[in-house]
N, C-alpha and C positions, 0 to 999 in steps of 0.2 A: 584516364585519371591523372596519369603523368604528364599530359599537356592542359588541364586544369589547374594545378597547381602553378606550373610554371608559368603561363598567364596571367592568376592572380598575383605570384610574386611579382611580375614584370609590370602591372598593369598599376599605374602610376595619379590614375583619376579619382581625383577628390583629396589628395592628401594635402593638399592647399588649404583645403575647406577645412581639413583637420587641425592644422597648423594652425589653422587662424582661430576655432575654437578651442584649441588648450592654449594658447596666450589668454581670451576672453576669461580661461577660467580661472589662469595665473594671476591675471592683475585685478580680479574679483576678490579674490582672497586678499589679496594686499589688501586693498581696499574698506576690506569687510574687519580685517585687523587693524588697520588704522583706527578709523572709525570707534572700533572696541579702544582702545589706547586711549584717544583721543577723548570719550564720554566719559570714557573714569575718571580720567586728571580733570576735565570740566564738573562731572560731580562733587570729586573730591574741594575742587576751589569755591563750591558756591554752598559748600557743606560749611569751609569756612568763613565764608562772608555773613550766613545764617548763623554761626552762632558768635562771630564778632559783633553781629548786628543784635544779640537777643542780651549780648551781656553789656552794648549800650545805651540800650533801652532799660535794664533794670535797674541802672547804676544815676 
């Protein structure tokens, strides 16, 4: 059991793989937060061009 362990600790295959999927998941989040950021301030801007546009059309 004591040289199970100590092979799994030692044994070093796929942590690559690993590494390169928690960056994936790192820079997804970024990503995925930008994005949120970025919709808002565009909704917000075209919230107000809709009603610059609606008060000069009634005017």
């Amino acid at each position: 059991m004591k040289n199970l362990l100590v092979r799994l600790l030692k044994d070093e295959a796929g942590t690559t793989s690993i590494e390169y999927a928690l960056i994936g998941v790192l820079l997804s989040i970024i990503m995925i937060g930008a994005v949120t950021m970025m919709g808002t301030s565009l909704n917000s801007m075209f919230e107000g061009v809709e009603s610059g546009l609606s008060i000069g059309s009634s005017s």
